[in-house]
C-alpha positions as CSV (number, residue, x, y, z in Angstrom):
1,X,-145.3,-32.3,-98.7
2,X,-145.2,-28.9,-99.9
3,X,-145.9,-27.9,-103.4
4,X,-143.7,-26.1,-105.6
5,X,-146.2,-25.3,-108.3
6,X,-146.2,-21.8,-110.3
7,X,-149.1,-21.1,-110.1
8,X,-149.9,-21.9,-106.6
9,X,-146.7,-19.6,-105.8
10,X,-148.6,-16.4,-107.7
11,X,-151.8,-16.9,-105.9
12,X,-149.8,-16.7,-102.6
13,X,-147.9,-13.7,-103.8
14,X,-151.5,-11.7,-104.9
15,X,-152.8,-13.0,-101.1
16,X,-149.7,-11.2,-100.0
17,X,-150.1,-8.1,-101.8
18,X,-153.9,-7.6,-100.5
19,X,-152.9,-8.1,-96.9
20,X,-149.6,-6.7,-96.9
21,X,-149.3,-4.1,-99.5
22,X,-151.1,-1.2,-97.5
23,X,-148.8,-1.5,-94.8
24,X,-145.7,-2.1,-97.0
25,X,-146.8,1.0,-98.9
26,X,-147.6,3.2,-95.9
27,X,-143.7,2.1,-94.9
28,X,-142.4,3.0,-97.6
29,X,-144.6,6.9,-97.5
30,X,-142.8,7.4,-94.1
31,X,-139.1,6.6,-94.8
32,X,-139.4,8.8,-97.6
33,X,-141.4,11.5,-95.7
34,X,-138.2,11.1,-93.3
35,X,-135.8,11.4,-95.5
36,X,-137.3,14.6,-96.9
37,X,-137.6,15.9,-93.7
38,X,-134.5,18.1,-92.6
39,X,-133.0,17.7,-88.9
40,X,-131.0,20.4,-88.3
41,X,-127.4,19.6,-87.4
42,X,-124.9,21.3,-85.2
43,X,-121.9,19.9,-85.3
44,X,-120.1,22.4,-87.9
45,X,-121.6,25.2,-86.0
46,X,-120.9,24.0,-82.9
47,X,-116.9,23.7,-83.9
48,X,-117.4,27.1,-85.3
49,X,-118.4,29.4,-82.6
50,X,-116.9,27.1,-79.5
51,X,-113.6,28.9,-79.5
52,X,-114.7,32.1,-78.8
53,X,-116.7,30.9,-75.3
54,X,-115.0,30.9,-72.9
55,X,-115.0,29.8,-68.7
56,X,-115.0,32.3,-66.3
57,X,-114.6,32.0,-62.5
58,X,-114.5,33.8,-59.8
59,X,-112.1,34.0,-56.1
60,X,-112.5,35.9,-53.0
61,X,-109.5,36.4,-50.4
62,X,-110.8,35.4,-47.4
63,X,-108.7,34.7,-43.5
64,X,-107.1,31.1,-42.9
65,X,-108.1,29.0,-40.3
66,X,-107.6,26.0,-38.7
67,X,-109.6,22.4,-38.4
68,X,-112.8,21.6,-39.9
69,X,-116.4,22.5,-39.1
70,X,-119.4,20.3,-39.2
71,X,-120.2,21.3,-42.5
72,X,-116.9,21.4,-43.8
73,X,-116.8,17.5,-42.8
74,X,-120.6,17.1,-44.3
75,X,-119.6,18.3,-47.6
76,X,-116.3,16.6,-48.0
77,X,-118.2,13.6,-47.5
78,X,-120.5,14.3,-50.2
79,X,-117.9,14.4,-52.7
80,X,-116.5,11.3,-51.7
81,X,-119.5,9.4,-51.8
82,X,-121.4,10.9,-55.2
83,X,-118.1,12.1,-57.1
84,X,-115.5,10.0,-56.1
85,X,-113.2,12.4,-55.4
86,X,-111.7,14.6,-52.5
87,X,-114.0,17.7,-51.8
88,X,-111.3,21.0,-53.8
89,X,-109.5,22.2,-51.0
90,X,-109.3,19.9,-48.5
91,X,-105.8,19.2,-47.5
92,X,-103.4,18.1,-50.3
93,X,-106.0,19.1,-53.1
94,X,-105.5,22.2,-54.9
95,X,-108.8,24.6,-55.0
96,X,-110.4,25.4,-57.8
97,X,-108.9,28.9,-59.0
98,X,-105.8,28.7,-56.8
99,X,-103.1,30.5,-58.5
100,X,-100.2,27.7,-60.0
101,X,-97.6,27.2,-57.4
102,X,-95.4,30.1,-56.6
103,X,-97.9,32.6,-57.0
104,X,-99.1,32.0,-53.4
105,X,-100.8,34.8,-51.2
106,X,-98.5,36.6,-48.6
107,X,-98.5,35.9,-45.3
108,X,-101.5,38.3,-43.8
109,X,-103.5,39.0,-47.2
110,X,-105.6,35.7,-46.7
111,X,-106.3,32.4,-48.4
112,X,-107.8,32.6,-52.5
113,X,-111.5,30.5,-52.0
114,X,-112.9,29.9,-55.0
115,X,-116.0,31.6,-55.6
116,X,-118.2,30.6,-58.5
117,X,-118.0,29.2,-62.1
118,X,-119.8,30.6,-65.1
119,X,-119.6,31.4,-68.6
120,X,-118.8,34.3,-71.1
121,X,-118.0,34.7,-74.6
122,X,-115.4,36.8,-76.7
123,X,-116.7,39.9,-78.7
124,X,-113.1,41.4,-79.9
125,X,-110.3,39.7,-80.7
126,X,-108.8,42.5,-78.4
127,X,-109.9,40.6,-75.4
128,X,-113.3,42.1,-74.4
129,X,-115.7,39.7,-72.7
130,X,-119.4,39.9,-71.9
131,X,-120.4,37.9,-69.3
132,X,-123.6,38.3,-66.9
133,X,-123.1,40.8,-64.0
134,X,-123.8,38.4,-60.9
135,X,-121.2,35.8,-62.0
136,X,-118.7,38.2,-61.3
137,X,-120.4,40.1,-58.6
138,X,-117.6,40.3,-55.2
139,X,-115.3,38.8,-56.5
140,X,-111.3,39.6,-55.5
141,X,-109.8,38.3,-59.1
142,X,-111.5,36.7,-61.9
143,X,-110.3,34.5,-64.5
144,X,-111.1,33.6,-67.7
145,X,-110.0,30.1,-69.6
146,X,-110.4,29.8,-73.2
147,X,-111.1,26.7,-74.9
148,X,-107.6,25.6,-75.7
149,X,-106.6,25.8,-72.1
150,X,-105.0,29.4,-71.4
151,X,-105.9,30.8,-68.6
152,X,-106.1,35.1,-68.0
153,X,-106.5,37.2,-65.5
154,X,-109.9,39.2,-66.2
155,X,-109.9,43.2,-66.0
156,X,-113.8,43.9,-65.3
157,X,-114.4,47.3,-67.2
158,X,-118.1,47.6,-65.9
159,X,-121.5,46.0,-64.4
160,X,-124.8,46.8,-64.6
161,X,-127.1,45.3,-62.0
162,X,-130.5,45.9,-63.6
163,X,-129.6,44.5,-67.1
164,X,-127.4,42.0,-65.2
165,X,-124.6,42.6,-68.0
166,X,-120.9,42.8,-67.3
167,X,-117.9,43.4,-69.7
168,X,-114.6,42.0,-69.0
169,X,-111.0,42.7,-70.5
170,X,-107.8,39.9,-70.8
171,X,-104.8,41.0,-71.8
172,X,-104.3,39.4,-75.5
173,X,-104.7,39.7,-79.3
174,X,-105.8,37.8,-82.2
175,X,-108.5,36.0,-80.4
176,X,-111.8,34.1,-82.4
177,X,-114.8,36.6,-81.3
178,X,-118.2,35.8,-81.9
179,X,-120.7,37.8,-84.3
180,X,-123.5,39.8,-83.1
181,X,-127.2,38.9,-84.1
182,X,-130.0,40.8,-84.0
183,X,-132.9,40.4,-81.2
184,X,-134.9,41.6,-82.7
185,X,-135.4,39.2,-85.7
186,X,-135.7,36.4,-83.3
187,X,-138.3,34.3,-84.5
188,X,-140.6,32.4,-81.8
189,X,-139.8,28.4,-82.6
190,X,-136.3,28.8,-84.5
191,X,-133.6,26.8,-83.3
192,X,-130.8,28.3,-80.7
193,X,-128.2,27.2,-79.1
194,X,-126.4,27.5,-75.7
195,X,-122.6,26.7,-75.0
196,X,-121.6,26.9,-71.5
197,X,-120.0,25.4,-68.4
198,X,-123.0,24.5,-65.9
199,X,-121.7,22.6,-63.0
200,X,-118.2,23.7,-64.6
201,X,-118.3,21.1,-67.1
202,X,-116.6,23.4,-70.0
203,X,-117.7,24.1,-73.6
204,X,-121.1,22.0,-73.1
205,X,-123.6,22.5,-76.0
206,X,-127.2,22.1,-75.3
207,X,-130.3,23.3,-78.2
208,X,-133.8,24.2,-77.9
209,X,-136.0,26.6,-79.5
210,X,-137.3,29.9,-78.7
211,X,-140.2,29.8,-76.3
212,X,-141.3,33.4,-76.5
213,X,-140.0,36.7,-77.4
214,X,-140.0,39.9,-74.7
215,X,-141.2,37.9,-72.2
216,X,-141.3,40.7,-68.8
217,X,-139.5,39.6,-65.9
218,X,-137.7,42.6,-65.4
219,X,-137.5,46.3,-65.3
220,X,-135.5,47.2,-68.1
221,X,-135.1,43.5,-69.9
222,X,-138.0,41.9,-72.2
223,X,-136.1,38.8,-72.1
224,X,-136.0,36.0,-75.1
225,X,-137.6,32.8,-73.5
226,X,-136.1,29.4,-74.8
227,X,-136.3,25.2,-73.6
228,X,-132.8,25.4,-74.1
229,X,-131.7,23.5,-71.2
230,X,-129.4,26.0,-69.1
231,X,-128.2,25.2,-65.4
232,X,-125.8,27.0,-63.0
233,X,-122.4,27.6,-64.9
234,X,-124.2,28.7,-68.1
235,X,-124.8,32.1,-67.1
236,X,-123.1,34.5,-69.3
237,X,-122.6,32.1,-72.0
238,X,-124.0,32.9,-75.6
239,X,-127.3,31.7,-77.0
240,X,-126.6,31.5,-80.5
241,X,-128.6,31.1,-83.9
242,X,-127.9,28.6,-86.7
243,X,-126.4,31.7,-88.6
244,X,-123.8,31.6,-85.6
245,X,-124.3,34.8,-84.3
246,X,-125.4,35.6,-80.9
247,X,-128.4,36.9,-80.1
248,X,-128.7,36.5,-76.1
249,X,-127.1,36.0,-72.9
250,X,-128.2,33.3,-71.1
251,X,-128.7,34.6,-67.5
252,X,-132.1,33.2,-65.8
253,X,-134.1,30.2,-65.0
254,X,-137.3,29.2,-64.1
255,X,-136.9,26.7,-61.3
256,X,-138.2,25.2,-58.2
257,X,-135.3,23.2,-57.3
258,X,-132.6,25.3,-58.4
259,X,-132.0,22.8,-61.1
260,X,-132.9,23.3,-65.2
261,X,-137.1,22.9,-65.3
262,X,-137.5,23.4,-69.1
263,X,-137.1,27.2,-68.7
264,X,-134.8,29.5,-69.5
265,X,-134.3,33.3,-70.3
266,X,-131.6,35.4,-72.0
267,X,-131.2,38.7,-71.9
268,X,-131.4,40.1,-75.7
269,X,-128.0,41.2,-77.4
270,X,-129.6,44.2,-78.6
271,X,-130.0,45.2,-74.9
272,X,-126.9,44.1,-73.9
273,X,-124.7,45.8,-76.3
274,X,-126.5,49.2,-75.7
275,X,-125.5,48.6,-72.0
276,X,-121.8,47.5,-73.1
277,X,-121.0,50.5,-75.2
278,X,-121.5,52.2,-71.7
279,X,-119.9,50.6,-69.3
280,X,-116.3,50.2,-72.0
281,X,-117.0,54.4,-72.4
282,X,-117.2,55.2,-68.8
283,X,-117.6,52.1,-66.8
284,X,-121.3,52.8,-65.1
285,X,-124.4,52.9,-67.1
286,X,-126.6,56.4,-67.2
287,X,-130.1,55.8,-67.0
288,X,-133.2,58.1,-66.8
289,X,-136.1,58.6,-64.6
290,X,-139.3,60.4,-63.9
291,X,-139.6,58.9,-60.3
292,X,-143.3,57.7,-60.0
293,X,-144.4,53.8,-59.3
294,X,-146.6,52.5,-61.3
295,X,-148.8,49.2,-62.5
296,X,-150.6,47.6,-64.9
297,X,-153.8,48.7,-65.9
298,X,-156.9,45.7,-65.9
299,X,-159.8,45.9,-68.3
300,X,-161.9,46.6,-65.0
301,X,-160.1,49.7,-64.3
302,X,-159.8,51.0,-67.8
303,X,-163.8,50.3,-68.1
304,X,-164.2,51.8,-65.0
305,X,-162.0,55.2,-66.2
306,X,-163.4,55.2,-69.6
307,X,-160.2,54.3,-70.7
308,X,-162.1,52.0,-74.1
309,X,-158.9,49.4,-73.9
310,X,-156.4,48.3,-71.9
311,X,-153.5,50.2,-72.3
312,X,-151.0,52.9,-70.3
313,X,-149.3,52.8,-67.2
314,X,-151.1,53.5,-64.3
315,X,-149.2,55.5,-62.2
316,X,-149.7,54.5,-58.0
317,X,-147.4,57.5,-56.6
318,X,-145.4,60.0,-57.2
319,X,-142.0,61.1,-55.7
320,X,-142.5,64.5,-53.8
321,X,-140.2,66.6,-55.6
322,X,-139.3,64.6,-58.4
323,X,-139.9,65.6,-62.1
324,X,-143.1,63.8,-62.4
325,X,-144.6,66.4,-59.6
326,X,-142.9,69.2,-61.3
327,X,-144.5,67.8,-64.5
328,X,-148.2,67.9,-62.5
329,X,-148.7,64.0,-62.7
330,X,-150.3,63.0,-60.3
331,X,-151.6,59.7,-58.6
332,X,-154.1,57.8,-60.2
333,X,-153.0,58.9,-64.2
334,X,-152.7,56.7,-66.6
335,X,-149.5,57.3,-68.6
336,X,-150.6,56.6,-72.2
337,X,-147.4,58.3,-74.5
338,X,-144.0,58.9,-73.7
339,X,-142.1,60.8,-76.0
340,X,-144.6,60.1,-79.2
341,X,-144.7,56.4,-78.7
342,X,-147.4,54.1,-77.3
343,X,-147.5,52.2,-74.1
344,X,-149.3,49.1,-74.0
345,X,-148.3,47.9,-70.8
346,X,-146.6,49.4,-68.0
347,X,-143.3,47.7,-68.3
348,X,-142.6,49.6,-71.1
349,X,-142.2,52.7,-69.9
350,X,-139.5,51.7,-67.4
351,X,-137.5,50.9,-71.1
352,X,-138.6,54.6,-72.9
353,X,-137.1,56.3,-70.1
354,X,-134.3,54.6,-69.2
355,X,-133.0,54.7,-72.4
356,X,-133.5,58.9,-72.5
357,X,-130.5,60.8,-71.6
358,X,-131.0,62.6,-68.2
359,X,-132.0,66.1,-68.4
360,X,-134.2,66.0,-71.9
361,X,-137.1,67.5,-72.0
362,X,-140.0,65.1,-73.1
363,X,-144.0,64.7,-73.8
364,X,-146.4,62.9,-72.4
365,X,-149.9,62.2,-72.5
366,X,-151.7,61.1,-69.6
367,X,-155.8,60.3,-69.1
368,X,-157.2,62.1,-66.3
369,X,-160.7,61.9,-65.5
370,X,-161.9,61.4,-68.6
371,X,-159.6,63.3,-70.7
372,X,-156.5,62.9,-72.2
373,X,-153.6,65.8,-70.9
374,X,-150.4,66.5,-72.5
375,X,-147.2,67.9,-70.4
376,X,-143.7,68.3,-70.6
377,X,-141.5,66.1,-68.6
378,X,-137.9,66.9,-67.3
379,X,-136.0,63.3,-67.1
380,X,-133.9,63.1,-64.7
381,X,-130.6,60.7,-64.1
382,X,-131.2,57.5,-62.3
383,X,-128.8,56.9,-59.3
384,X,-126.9,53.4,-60.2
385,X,-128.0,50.3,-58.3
386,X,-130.1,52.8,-55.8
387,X,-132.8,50.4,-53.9
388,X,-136.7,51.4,-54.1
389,X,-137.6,53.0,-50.6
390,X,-139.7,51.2,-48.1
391,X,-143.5,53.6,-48.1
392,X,-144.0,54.4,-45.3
393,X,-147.7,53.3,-43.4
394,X,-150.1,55.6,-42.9
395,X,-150.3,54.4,-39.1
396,X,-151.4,57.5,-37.1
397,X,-155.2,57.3,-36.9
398,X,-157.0,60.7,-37.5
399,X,-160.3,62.6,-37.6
400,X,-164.0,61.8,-36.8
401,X,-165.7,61.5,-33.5
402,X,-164.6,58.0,-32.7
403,X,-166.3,57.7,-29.8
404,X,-170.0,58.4,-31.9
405,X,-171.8,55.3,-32.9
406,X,-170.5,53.7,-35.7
407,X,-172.6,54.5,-39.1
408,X,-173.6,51.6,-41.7
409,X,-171.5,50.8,-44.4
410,X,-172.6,52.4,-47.6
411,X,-173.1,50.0,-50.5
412,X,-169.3,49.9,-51.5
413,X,-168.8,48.4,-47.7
414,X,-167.1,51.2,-46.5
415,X,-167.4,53.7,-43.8
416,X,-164.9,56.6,-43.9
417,X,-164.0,59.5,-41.6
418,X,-163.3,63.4,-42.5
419,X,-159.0,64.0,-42.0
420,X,-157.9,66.9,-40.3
421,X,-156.0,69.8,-41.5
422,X,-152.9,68.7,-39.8
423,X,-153.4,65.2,-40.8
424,X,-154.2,66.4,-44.4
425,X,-151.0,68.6,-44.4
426,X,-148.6,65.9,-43.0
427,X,-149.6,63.4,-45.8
428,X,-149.6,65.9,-48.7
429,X,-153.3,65.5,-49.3
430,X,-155.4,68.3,-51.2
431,X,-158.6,65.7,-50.6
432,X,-159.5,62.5,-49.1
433,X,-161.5,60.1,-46.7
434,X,-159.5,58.1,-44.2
435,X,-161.1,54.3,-44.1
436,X,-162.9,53.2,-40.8
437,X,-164.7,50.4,-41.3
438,X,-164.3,47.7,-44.4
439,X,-166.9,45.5,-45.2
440,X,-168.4,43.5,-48.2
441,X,-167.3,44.8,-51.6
442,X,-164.4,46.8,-50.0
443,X,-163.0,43.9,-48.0
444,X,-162.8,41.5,-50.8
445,X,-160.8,44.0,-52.7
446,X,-158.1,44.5,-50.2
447,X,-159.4,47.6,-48.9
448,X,-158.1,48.7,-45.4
449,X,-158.8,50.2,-42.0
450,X,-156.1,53.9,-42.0
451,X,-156.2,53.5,-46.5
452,X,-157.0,56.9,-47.3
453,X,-160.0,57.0,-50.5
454,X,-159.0,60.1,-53.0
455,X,-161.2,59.8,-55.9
456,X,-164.0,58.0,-57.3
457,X,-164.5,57.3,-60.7
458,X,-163.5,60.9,-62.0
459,X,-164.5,62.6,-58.8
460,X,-162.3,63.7,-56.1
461,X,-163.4,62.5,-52.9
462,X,-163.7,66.2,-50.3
463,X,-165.4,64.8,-47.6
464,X,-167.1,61.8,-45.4
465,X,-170.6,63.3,-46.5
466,X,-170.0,63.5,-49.8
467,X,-168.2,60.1,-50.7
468,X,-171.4,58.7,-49.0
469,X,-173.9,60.5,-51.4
470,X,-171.5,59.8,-54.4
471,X,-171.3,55.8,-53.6
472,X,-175.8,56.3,-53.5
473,X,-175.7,57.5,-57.0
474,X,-173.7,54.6,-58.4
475,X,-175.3,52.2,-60.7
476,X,-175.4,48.8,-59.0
477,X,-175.1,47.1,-62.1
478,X,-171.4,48.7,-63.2
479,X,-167.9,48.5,-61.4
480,X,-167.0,51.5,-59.3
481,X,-163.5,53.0,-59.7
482,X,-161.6,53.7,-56.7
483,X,-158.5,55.5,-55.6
484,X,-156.5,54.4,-52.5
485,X,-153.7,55.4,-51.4
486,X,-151.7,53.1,-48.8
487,X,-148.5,55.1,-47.4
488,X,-147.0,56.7,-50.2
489,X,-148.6,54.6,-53.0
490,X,-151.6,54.9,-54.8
491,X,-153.5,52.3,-56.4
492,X,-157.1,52.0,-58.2
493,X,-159.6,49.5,-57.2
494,X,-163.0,48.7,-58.7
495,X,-165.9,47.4,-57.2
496,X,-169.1,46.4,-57.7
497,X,-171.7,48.3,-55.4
498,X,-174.1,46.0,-52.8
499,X,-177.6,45.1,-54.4
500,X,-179.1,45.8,-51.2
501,X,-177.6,49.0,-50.2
């Protein structure tokens, strides 16, 4: 029988409490903590800014021919089995970016095969798109679709390769645009978004934050890094801000499968406007260009120089000819100021003189042996889309009695031979050993048989004889700075001398 008794009902409610109330109370902490908290939501922005991105894809004409391959017949397969559906193009299905009927090729001009599927976004309600370069890259006709289904034939103004930024222009007024951001009041951690077509599924939305800003994966491009999800399709779609305003392009991945890894880049609007206004003036992009190679420069090499910090560009070679010659750079500088402003790292240099106009005359300071140099620089014009040349290898063997017994390897593992004149005139040399024999320290730093050894430390390397005293006087204790040059490109090495040499 249970008892019903008032006082017997309190003492159960005060057990209660004791057991219960922490738990109750920490409860009731967290819903309101969660109910403070604000979740950002997307939905008003998304309906904003969707009607200005748009689809773009891409045809090519190519001949007609009859039956099936193989791999026509694997792939039609593979649609029927994972999507359900005839593979586009197969007979009685209409391709993707086929022209409405009635608008059919001649006879002769070839068949319209679709190409690709990617994304863009509106920037005047004249009709100008951006889009990323290698979505429309070789393609016969483009074609842009907006959100509410019309469909335009795409003019495309200009492309630039190295930003991988293309503008297009649609004949029509009146259309939604979207508003440009600034890149560089990107905050690393606010929210962004990306609205795309990846796999042509139009007008998805995906969000993320921003991983990193000016990460360096290219020449001319510190891209934004997000975890926005972005997969093929996306690329040239906007990455947007909770403001609504663009503030990349979404144009890269980081993947091992060719799928979205948690990854993504976009190229900064900043950048990408600078390289619009261009190519809607004159359709190419002028760049400038003091032709030498260079690389980063390690703690070892700038303790080895004297350098005091990392910082600079060190240069590997220099184009014979070219304005950095004319300038008196040479192999082996460290370029620490272009035109006034610093260079912490070697990528941005490429940027400082891209962005000068071809034919200015500008300063730089360089660290050379020791000392810091100033010259004057001529820039000159970058050729558009012009590939770097192969170097060539320094394969003729020169110099030295070669048939004389082989002396030991001095303490950096190295034994060198004197170059002839002719050998020293063909390669441009003023000084230099050619490598023999690698061994020890020299091996594990890449060093090669035919490298030829200019300098080391601040000392320019004359002869076989002398190299060999200068590596006896090194402290044993402290890495050794060394010059090679491999074909037509220089690079500096350190190494730490043999304890027992």
């Amino acid at each position: 029988m249970i008892s019903r008794s008032p006082a017997l009902a309190r003492v159960v409610v005060m057990v209660a409490m004791l057991v219960f109330g922490p738990a109750v109370s920490e409860l009731g902490h967290a819903q309101a903590a969660a109910q403070n908290y604000n979740l950002p939501d997307f939905t008003d922005l998304v309906e904003k800014v969707s009607p200005a991105v748009v689809n773009i894809r891409t045809t090519e004409r190519v001949r007609s021919r009859g039956g099936n391959s193989p791999d026509d017949d694997e792939m039609a397969e593979f649609f029927r089995r994972f999507f359900g559906v005839p593979m586009p193009g197969t007979p009685g299905q209409p391709r993707r970016g086929q022209p409405p009927q009635g608008q059919g090729q001649s006879q002769g001009q070839g068949e319209e095969m679709s190409r690709g599927v990617g994304s863009g976004f509106i920037i005047s309600q004249d009709g100008y798109v951006m889009t990323n370069a290698h979505v429309v890259a070789e393609a016969d006709t483009i074609y842009v679709t907006l959100p509410d289904k019309r469909e335009f034939k795409a003019k495309l103004i200009g492309a630039d390769k190295r930003t991988d930024v293309a503008l297009l222009k649609i004949d029509a007024t009146g259309l939604p645009r979207l508003p440009l951001g600034d890149s560089d009041k990107v905050r690393t951690g606010e929210w962004v978004l990306a609205i795309g077509s990846p796999f042509g599924l139009d007008s998805s939305v995906t969000a993320g934050i921003v991983s990193a800003k000016a990460r360096d994966t290219g020449d001319y491009l510190p891209l934004i890094q997000t975890d926005v999800a972005v997969n093929p399709g996306n690329s040239g779609g906007p990455l947007i801000n909770l403001r609504g305003e663009v503030i990349g392009i979404n144009s890269q991945i980081y993947s091992r499968s060719g799928g979205y890894m948690g990854i993504s880049f976009a190229t900064p609007i900043d950048e990408a406007m600078r390289v619009t206004e261009q190519l809607k003036a004159t359709g190419k992009v002028t760049r400038g260009r003091i032709a030498v190679a260079i690389g980063d420069v390690t703690k070892e090499v700038a303790d080895s120089l004297g350098l005091g910090r990392t910082r600079g560009a060190l240069v590997g070679s220099v184009e014979p000819g070219g304005p950095a010659e004319k300038a008196g750079i040479e192999a082996g500088d460290i370029i620490l100021k272009y035109n006034g402003r610093d260079i912490e790292k070697a990528a941005d240099l490429p940027r400082m003189v891209g962005d000068t106009k071809p034919g200015t005359r500008v300063p730089m300071q360089v660290w050379r042996k020791g000392q810091t140099r100033e010259v004057m620089i001529t820039v000159a014009e970058l050729e558009p889309d012009t590939p770097r040349a192969t170097p060539r290898r320094g394969d003729k063997r020169g110099g030295g009695n070669e048939e004389a017994p082989a002396p030991k390897p001095n303490a950096l593992g190295l034994i060198v031979n004197d170059i002839p004149e002719a050998r020293m005139r063909e390669l441009k040399l003023k000084s230099g050993v050619e490598v023999d024999t690698v061994d020890g320290p020299a091996a594990r730093a890449g060093i090669r048989p035919g490298d030829i050894i200019l300098r080391l430390g601040d000392t320019d390397v004359t002869s076989a004889r002398q190299f060999n005293d200068l590596v006896k006087g090194l402290d044993k204790n402290k890495m050794a700075a060394v010059f090679v040059r491999r074909g037509d490109a220089t690079q500096v090495l350190t190494l730490r001398p043999n304890q027992t040499r």
